[in-house]
GUMI-872032 format. One record per residue: residue number from 1; x, y, z of N, C-alpha, C in turn. Coordinates in nm, 2 decimals. Atoms other than C-alpha are relative to their C-alpha. Example, Ala and Ser with C-alpha at 12.3 -4.5 7.8 and 13.67 -1.06 7.14 Angstrom:
# residues 2
REC    i    n.px    n.py    n.pz   ca.px   ca.py   ca.pz    c.px    c.py    c.pz
REC    1    0.09   -0.12    0.00    1.23   -0.45    0.78    0.09    0.12    0.00
REC    2   -0.09   -0.11    0.00    1.37   -0.11    0.71   -0.08    0.11    0.08
# end
This chain:
# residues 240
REC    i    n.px    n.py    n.pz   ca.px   ca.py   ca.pz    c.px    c.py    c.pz
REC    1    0.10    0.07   -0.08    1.26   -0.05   -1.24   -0.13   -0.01   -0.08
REC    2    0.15    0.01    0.10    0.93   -0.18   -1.42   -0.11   -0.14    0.12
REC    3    0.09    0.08   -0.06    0.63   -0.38   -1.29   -0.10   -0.05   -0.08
REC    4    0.12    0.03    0.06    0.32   -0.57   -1.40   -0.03   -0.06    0.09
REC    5    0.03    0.07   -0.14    0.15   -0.67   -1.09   -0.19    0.01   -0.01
REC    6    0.13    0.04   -0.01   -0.20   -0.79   -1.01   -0.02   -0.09    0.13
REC    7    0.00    0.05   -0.12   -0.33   -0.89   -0.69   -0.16    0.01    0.05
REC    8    0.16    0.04   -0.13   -0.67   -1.06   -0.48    0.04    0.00    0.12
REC    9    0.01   -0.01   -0.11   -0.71   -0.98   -0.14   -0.16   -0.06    0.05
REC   10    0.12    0.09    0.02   -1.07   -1.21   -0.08   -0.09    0.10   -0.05
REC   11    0.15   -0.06    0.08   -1.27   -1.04   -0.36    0.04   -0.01   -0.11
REC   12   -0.02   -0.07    0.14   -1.24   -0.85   -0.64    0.14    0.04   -0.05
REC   13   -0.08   -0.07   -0.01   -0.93   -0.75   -0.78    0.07    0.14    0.00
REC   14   -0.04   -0.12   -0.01   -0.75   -0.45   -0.65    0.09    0.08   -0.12
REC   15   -0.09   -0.07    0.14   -0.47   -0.38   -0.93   -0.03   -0.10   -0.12
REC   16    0.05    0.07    0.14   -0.56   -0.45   -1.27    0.11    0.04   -0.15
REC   17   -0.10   -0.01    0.09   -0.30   -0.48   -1.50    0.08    0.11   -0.04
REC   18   -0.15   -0.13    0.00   -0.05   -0.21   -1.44    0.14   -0.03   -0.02
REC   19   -0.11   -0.08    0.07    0.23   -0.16   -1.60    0.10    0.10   -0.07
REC   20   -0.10   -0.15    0.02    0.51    0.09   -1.55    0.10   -0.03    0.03
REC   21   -0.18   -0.08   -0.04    0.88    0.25   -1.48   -0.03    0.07    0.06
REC   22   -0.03   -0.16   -0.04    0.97    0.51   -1.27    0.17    0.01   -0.01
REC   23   -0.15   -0.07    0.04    1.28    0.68   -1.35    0.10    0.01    0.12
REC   24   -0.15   -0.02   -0.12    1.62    0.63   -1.13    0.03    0.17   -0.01
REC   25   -0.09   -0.09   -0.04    1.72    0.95   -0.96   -0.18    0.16   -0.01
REC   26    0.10   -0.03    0.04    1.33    1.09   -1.05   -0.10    0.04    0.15
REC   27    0.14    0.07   -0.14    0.99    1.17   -0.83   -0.12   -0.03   -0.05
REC   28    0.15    0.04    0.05    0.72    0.99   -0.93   -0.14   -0.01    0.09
REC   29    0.16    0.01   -0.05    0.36    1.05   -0.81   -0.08   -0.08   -0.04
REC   30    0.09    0.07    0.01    0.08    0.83   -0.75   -0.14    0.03    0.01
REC   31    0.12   -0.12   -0.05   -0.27    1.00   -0.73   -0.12   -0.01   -0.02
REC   32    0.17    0.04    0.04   -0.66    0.90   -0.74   -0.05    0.01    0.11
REC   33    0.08    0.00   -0.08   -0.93    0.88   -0.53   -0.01   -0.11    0.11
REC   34    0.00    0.10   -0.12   -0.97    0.70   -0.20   -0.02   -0.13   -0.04
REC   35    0.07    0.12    0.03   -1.02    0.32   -0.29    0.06   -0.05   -0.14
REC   36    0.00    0.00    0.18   -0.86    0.33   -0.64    0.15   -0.10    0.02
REC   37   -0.11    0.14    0.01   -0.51    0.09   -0.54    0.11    0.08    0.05
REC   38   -0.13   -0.06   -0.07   -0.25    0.36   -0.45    0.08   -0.06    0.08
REC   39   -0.07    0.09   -0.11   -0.13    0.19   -0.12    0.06   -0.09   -0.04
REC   40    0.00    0.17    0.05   -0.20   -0.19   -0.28    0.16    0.04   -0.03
REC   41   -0.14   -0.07    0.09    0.09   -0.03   -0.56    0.14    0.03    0.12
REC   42   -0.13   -0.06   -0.11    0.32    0.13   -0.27    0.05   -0.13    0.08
REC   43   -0.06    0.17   -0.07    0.34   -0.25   -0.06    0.03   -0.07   -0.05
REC   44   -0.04    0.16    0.04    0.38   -0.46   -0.33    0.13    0.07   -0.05
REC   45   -0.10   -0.05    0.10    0.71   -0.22   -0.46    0.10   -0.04    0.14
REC   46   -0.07    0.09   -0.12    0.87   -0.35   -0.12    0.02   -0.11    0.04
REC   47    0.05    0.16   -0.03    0.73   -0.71   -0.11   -0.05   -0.02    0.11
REC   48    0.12    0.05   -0.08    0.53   -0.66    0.15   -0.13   -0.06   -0.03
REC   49    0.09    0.11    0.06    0.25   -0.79   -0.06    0.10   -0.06   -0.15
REC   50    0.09    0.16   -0.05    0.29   -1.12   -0.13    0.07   -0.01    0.12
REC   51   -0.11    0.12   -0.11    0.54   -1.19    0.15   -0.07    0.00    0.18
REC   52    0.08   -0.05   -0.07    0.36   -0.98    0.41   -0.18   -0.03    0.01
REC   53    0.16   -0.05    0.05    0.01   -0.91    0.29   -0.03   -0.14   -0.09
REC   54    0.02    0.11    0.09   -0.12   -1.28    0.13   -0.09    0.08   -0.13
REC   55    0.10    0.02    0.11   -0.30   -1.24   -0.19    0.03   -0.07   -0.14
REC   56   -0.01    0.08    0.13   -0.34   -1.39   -0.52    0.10    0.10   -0.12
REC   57   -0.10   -0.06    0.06   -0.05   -1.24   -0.74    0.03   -0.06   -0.16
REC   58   -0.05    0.06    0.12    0.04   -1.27   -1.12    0.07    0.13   -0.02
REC   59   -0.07   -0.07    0.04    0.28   -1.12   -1.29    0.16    0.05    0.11
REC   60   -0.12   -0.02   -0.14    0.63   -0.95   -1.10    0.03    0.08   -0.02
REC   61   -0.09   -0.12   -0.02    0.79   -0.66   -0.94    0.15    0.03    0.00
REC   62   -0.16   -0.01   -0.04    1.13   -0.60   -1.02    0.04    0.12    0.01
REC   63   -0.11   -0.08   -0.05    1.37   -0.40   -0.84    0.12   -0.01   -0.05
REC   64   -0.12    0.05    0.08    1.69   -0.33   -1.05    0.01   -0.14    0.04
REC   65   -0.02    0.15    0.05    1.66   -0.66   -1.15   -0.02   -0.12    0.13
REC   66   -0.03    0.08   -0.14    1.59   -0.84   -0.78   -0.21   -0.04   -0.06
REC   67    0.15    0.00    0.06    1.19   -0.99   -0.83   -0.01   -0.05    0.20
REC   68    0.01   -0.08   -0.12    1.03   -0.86   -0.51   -0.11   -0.13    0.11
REC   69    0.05    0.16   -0.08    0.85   -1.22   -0.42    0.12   -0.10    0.04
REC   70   -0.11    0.11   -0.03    1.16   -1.42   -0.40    0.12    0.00    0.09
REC   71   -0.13   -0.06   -0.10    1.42   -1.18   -0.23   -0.05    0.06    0.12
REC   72    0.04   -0.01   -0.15    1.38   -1.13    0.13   -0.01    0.17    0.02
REC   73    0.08   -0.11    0.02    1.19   -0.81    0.26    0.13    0.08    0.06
REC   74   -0.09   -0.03   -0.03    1.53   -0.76    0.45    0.11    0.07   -0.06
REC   75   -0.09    0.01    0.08    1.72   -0.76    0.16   -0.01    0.13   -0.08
REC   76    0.08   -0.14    0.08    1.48   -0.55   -0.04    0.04    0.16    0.11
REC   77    0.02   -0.13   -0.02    1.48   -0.28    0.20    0.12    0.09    0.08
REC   78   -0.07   -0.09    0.07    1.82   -0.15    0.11    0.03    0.02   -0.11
REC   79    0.04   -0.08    0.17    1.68   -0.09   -0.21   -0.12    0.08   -0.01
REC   80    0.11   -0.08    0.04    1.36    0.02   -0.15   -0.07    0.05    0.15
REC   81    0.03   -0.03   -0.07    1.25    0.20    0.15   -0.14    0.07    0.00
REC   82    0.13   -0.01   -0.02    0.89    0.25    0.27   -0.03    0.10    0.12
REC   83    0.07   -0.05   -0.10    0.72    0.53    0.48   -0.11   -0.02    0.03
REC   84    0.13    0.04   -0.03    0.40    0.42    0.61   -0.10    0.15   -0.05
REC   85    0.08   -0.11   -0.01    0.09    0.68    0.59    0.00    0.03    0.18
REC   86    0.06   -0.02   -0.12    0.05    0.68    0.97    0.16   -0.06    0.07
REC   87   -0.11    0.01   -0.06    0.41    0.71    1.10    0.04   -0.11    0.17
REC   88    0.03    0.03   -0.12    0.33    0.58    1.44    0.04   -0.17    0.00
REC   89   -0.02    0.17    0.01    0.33    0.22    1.28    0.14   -0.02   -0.02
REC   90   -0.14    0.09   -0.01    0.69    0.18    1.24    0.11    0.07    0.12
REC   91   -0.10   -0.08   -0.13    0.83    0.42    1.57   -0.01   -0.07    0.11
REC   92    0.01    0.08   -0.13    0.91    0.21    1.86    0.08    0.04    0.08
REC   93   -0.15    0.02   -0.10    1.20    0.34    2.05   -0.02    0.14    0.04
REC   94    0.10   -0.11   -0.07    1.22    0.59    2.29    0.06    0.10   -0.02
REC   95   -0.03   -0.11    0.02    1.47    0.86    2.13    0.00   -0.02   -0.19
REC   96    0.01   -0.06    0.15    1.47    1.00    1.74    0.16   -0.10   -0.05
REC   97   -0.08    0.11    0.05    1.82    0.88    1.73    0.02   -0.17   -0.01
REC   98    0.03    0.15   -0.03    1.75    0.51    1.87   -0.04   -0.05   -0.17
REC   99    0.10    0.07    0.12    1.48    0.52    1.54    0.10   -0.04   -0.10
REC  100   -0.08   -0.02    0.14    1.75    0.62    1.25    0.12   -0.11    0.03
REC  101   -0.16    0.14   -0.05    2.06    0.36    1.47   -0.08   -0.13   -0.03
REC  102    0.03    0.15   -0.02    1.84    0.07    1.44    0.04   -0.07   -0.11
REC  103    0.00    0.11    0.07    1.86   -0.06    1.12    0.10   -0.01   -0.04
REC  104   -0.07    0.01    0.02    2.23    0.01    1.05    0.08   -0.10    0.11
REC  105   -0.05    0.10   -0.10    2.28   -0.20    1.42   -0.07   -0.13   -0.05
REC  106    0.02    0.14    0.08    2.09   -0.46    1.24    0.10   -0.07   -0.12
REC  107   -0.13    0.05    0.11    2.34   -0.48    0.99    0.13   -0.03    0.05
REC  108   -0.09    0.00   -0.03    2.59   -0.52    1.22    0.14    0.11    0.02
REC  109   -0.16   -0.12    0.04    2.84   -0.20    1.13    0.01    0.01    0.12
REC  110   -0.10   -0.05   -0.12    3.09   -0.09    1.34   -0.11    0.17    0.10
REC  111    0.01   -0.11   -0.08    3.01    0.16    1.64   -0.02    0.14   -0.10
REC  112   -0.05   -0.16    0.06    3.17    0.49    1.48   -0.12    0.01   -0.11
REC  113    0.07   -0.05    0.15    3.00    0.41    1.10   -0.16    0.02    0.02
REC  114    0.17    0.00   -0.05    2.63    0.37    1.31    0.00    0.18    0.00
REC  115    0.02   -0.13   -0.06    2.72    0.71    1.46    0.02    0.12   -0.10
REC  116    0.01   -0.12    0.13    2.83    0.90    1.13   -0.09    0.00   -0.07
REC  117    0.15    0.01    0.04    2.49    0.75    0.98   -0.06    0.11    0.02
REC  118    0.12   -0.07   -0.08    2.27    0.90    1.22    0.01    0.14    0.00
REC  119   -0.03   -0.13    0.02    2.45    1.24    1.18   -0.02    0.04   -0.10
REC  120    0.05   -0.03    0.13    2.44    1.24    0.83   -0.16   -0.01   -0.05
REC  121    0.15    0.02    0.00    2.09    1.14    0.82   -0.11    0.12    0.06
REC  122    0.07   -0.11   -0.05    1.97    1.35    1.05    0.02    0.15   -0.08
REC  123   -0.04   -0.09    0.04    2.16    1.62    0.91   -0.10    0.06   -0.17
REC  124    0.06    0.02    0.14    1.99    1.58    0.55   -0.11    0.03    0.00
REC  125    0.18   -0.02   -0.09    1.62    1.59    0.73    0.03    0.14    0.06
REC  126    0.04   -0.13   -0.08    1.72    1.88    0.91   -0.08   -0.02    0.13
REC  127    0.08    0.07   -0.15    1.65    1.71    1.23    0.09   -0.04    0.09
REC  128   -0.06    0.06   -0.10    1.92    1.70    1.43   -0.02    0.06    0.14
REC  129    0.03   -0.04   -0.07    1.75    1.93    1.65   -0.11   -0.09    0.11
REC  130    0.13    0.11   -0.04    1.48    1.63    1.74    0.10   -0.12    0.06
REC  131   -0.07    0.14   -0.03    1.78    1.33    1.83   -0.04   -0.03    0.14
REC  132   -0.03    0.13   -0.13    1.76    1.27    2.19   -0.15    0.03    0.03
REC  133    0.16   -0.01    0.03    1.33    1.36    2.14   -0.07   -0.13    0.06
REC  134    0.10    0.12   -0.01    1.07    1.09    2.22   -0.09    0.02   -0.14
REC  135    0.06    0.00    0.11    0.94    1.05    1.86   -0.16   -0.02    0.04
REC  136    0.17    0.05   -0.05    0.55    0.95    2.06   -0.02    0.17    0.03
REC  137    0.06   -0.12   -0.04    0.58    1.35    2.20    0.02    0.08   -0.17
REC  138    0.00   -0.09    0.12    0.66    1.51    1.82   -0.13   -0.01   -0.11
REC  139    0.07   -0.04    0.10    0.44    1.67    1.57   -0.01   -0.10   -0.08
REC  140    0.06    0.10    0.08    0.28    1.50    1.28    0.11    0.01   -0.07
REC  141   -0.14   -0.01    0.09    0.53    1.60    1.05    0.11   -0.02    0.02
REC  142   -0.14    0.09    0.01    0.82    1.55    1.24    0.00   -0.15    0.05
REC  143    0.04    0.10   -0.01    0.70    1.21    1.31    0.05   -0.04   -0.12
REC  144   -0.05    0.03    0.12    0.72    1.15    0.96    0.15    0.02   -0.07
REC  145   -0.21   -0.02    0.04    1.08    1.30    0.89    0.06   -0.11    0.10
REC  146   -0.09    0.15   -0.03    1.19    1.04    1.15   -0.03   -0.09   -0.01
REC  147    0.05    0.13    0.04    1.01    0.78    1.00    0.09    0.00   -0.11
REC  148   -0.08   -0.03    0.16    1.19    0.92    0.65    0.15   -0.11    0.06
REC  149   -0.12    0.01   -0.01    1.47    0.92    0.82    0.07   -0.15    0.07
REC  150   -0.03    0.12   -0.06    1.51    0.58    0.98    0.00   -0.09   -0.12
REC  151   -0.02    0.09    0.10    1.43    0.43    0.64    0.10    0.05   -0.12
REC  152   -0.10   -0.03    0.05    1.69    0.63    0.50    0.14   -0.07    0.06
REC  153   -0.13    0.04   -0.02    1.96    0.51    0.71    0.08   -0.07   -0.01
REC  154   -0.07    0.14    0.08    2.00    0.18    0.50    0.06    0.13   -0.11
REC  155   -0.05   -0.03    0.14    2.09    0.43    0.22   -0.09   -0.08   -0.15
REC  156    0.03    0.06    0.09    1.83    0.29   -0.01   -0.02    0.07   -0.12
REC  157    0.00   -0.06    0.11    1.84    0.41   -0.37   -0.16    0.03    0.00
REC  158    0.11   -0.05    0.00    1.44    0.43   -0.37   -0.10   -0.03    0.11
REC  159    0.08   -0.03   -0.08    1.24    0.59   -0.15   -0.17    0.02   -0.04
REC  160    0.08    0.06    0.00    0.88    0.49   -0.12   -0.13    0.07    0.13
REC  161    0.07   -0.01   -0.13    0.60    0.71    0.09   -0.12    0.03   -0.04
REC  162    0.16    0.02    0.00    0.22    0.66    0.12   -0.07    0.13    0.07
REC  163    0.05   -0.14    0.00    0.04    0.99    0.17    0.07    0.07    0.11
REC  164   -0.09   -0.05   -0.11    0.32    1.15    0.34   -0.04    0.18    0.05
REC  165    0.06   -0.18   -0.05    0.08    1.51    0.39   -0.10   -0.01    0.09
REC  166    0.18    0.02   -0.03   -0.28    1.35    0.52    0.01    0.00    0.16
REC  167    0.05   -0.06   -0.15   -0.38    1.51    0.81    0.11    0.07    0.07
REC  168   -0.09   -0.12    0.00   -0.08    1.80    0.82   -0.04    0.09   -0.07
REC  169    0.07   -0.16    0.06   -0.12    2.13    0.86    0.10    0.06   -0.09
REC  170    0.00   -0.05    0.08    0.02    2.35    0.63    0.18    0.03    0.06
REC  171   -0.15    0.05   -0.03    0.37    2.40    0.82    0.10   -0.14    0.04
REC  172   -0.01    0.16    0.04    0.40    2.02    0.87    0.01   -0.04   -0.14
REC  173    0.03    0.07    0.19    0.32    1.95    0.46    0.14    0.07    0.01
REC  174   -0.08   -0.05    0.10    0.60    2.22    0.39    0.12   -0.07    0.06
REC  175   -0.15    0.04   -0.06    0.86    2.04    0.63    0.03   -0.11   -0.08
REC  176   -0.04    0.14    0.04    0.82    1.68    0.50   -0.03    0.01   -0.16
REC  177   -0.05   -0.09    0.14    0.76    1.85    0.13    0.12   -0.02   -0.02
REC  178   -0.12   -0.07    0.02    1.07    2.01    0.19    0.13   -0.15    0.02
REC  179   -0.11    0.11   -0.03    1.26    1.69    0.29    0.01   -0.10   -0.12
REC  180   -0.02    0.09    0.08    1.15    1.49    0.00    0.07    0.07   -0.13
REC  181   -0.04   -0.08    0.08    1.25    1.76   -0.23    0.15    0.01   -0.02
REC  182   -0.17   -0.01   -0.04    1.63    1.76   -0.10    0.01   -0.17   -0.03
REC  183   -0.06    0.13    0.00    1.63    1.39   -0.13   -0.01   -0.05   -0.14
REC  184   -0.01   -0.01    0.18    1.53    1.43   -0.54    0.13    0.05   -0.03
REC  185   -0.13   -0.08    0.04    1.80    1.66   -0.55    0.14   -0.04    0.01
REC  186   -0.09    0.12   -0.04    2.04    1.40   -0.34    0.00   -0.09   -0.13
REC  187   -0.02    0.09    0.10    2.00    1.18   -0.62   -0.13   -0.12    0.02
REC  188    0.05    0.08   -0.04    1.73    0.98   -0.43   -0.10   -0.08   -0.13
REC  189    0.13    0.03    0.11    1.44    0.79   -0.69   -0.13    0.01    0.14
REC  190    0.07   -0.02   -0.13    1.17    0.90   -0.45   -0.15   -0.04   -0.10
REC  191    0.15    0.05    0.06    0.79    0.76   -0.55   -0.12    0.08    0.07
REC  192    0.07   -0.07   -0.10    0.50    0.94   -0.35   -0.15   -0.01   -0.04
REC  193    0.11    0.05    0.05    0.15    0.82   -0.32   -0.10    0.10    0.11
REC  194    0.08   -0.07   -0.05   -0.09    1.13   -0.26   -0.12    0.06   -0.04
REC  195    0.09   -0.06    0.03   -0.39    1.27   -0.21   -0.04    0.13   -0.06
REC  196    0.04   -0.16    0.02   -0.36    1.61   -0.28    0.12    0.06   -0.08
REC  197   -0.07    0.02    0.14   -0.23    1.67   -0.65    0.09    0.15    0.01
REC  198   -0.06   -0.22   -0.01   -0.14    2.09   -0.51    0.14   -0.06    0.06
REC  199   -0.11    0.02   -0.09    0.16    1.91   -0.33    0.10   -0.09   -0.06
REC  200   -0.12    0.05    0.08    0.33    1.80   -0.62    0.05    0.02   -0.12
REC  201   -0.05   -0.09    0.10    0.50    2.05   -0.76    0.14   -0.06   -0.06
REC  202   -0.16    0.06    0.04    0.85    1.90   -0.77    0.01   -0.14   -0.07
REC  203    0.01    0.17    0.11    0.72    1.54   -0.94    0.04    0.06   -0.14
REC  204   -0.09   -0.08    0.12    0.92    1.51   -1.25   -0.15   -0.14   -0.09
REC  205    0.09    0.05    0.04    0.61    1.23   -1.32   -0.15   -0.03    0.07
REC  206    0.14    0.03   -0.09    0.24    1.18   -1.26   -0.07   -0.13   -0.07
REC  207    0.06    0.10    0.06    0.06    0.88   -1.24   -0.15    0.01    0.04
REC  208    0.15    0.00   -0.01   -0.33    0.91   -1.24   -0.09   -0.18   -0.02
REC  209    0.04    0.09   -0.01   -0.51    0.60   -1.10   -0.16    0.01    0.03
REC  210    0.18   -0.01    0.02   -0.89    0.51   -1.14   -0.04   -0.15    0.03
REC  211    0.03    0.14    0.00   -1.01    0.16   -0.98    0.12   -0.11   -0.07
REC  212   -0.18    0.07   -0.02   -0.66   -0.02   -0.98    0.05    0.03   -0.14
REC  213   -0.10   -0.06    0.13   -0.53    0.12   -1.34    0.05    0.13    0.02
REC  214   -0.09   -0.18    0.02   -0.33    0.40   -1.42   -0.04   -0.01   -0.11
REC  215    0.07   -0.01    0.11   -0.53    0.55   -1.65    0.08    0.13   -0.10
REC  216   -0.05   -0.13    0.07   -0.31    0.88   -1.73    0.14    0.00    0.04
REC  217   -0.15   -0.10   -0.06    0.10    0.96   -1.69    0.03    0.13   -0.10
REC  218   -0.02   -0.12    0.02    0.16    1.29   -1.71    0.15    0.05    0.01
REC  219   -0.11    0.00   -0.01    0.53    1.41   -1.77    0.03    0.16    0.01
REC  220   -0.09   -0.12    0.05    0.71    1.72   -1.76   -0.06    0.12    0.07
REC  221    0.03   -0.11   -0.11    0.71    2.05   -1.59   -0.14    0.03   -0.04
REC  222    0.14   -0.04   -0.03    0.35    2.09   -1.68   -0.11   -0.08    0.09
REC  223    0.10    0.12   -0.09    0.25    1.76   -1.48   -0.09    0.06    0.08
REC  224    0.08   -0.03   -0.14    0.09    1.96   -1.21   -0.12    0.07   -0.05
REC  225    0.14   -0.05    0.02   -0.11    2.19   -1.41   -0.11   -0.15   -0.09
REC  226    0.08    0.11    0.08   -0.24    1.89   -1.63   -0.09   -0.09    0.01
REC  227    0.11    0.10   -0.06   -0.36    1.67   -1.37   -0.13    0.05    0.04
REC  228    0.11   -0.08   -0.05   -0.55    1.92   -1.21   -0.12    0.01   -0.06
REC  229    0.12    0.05    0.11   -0.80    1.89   -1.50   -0.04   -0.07    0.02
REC  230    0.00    0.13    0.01   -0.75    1.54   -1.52   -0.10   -0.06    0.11
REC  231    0.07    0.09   -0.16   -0.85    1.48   -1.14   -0.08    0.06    0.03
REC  232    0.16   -0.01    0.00   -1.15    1.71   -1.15   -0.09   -0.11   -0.10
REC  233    0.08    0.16    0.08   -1.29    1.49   -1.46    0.00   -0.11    0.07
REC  234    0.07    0.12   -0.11   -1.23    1.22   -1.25   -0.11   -0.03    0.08
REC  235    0.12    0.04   -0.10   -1.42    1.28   -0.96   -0.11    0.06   -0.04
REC  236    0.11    0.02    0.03   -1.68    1.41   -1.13   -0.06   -0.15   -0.04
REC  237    0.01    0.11    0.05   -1.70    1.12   -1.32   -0.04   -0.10    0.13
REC  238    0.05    0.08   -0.10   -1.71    0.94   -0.98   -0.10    0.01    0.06
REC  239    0.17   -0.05   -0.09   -2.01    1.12   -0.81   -0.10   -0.04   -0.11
REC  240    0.10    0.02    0.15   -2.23    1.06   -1.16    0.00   -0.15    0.02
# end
């Protein structure tokens, strides 16, 4: 998967000539300071921007080989699945299981293969204890595992989540941590756009973003201590 994307939303532009890979079967981190394009980056790797989100666009995102303006958002997202930052925006239904059955009932499958889904899915999250739940009464974090888990239920080869920690407490971070960690290990290509560079121990890449560039990737089991440098110099750099 590789990209060169650039995008106006009525101003200035947000991403500025980025260009990367992230590694099939990998977890790649996304990481800067509030305002710096993270998100922009996370919507347009689904085609919700341009298809969704209008802006002025050059360049293209391709999805093993699919270019993410021309193939339907439908199509895309059993390849590339998105967790929102604020879970709440894509839970509509009124049990846990309902969330994870929907989109394989959109596909039409048979009965039985909906219902082995939802097991397997759940099972994988570690949430089969939440199915017949009201996803509106659960915690922040498991909010988000059934968000995970509803966009897992296409089976999409890459998973896609926008500060899947912000505003979780400390046993919340380690559940939905803990779920994206099993889904590296699954084989998943998991991408993850966060604030808080302590919560990404298991990234096998870091990408350091500064006013819509990626200014730094950082590889290899030292990523974590490396950034930590990196992303102090930053924000000093930003307060000055």
């Amino acid at each position: 998967m590789y990209k060169k994307y650039l995008v106006i939303a009525k101003g200035p532009w947000i991403l500025k000539g980025i260009d990367l890979a992230a590694r099939r079967g990998a977890v790649t981190a996304i990481v800067g300071l509030s305002g710096c394009g993270k998100s922009t980056l996370a919507l347009a790797l689904n085609g919700a921007i341009p298809q969704r989100i209008p802006g002025v666009t050059e360049g293209r995102v391709m999805i093993d080989g699919m270019d993410t303006r021309r193939v339907s958002m439908a199509k895309l997202a059993l390849k590339v699945g998105l967790v929102f930052q604020e879970p709440d925006n894509q839970l509509f239904l009124p049990t846990v299981e309902d969330e994870v059955a929907f989109g394989p009932e959109n596909l039409c499958l048979p009965p039985q293969e909906i219902e082995d889904i939802v097991k397997r899915t759940l099972r994988i999250l570690e949430i089969e204890k939440l199915k017949d739940k009201n996803p509106a009464e659960l915690s922040g974090g498991e909010k988000h595992l059934v968000a995970l888990a509803a966009v897992l239920s296409l089976d999409p080869e890459i998973i896609v989540v926008d500060e899947p920690t912000a505003e979780l407490d400390d046993e919340n971070t380690r559940l939905v941590l803990g779920a994206l960690e099993r889904l590296k290990n699954e084989g998943k290509t998991v991408i993850i756009v966060e604030h808080n560079f302590n919560n990404l121990t298991f990234a096998d890449s870091i990408l350091l973003m500064a006013e819509g560039r990626i200014v730094e990737r950082i590889e290899g089991v030292r990523a974590n201590e490396l950034l930590s440098g990196k992303f102090d110099e930053l924000l000093a750099s930003q307060i000055k």
